[in-house]
C-alpha positions, 0 to 999 in steps of 0.5 A: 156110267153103270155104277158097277162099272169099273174104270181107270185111266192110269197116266204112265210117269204119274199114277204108275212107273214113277221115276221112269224118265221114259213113261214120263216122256212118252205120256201113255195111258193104260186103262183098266175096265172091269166089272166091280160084282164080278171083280173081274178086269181088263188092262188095255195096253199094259207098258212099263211096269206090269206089276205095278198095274196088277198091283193097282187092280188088287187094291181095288178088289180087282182080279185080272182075267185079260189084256187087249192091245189096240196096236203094236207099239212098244210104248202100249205093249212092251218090246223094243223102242226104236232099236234101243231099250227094251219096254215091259209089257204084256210078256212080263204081264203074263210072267206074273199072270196068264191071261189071254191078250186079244189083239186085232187079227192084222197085228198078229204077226207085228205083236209077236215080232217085236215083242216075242211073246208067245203066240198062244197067248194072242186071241186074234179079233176081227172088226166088230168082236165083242168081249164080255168084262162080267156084265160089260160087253166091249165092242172092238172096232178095226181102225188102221191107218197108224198100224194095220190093225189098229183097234179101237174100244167102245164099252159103256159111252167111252172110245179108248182110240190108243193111237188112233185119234187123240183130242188134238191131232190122230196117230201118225202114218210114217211108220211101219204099217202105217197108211195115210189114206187108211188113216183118213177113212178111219176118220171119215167113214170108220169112226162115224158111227160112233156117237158125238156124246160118246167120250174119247179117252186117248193113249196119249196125255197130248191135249189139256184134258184127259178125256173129251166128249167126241163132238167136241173133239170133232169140232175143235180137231184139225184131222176132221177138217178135210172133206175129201182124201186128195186134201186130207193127205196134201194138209197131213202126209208129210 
């Protein structure tokens, strides 16, 4: 990576929320991307304890100027889980500083259901928009299957897939919005065009390794076994 490049992998229930028995269960992982010259940062699906996170990016000399959500879930972005406890996230993350959160245009309607937050706080992006981090430039790539507008991140060799893609296994298709046969062509068409030395740096601490260079992942990952839709679905939607 660029040595200016600035870059965390936080592990909820670890290096922040510490003694949140959710964060801990849950395993996600927020990341903050930024421009070390510049000083400027991005958080991607900041949960959990906002504060926490702005808190992190200070200490490094950091100052916020946006959030991206790579899909609506509660446990990425705040709201309501599973009808139960609230989870704080971008909402409680403008309270404490007013950033604009870039989601993709398909989840729109989603973000601002479950979690209330303001819609014009919300910068809709389709496939392929781009956004600058001081000299960084983030490529936003549409990848539903787990939620409509799943997206994922490309900037400096890394692909964070949230819940797209993990190193074992993908995101799963039984929820609402979810898609199985959008899932598959995510996998088999959508995502082919990144590169195998790319890195995958997942939303969940799932597998042993934290990161793995997607190559690897495509080998020794089931989810890319199947060579046609009507197999991919008879062996995964279930």
């Amino acid at each position: 990576m660029n040595e200016n490049f600035y870059f965390r992998q936080l592990l909820a229930g670890q290096d922040f929320a510490v003694g949140d028995a959710v964060a801990l269960s849950m395993k996600n992982f927020t990341y903050a991307l930024g421009d070390r010259r510049s000083g400027e940062a991005v958080l991607v699906d900041p949960a959990y304890r906002p504060r926490e996170l702005l808190e992190a990016l200070k200490a490094d000399g950091m100052t916020l100027v946006g959030a991206i959500a790579t899909h609506y879930h509660p446990d990425h972005i705040g709201g309501t889980l599973i009808g139960q406890q609230h989870l704080a996230g971008i909402v409680e993350l403008l309270e404490l500083q007013d950033v604009p959160v870039h989601v993709h245009v398909d989840e729109v309607s989603w973000i601002v259901d479950r979690t209330g937050v303001n819609p014009g706080s919300l910068v809709a992006h389709d496939d392929h928009d781009q956004l600058h981090v001081g000299e960084f430039e983030i490529t936003l790539l549409h990848t539903p299957g787990h939620t409509p507008g799943s997206q994922c991140l490309l900037v400096e060799g890394c692909l964070l897939s949230g819940d797209t893609l993990f190193i074992d296994g993908c995101g799963r298709t039984d929820f609402p919005g979810g898609d199985p046969a959008e899932m598959y062509r995510t996998l088999s068409e959508r995502l082919t065009q990144v590169s195998d030395d790319t890195v995958l740096f997942p939303g969940h601490h799932y597998s042993r390794e934290r990161s793995l260079a997607l190559g690897e992942v495509r080998a020794r990952n089931n989810v890319f076994a199947a060579s046609s839709l009507v197999e991919w679905l008879a062996m995964f939607n279930s």
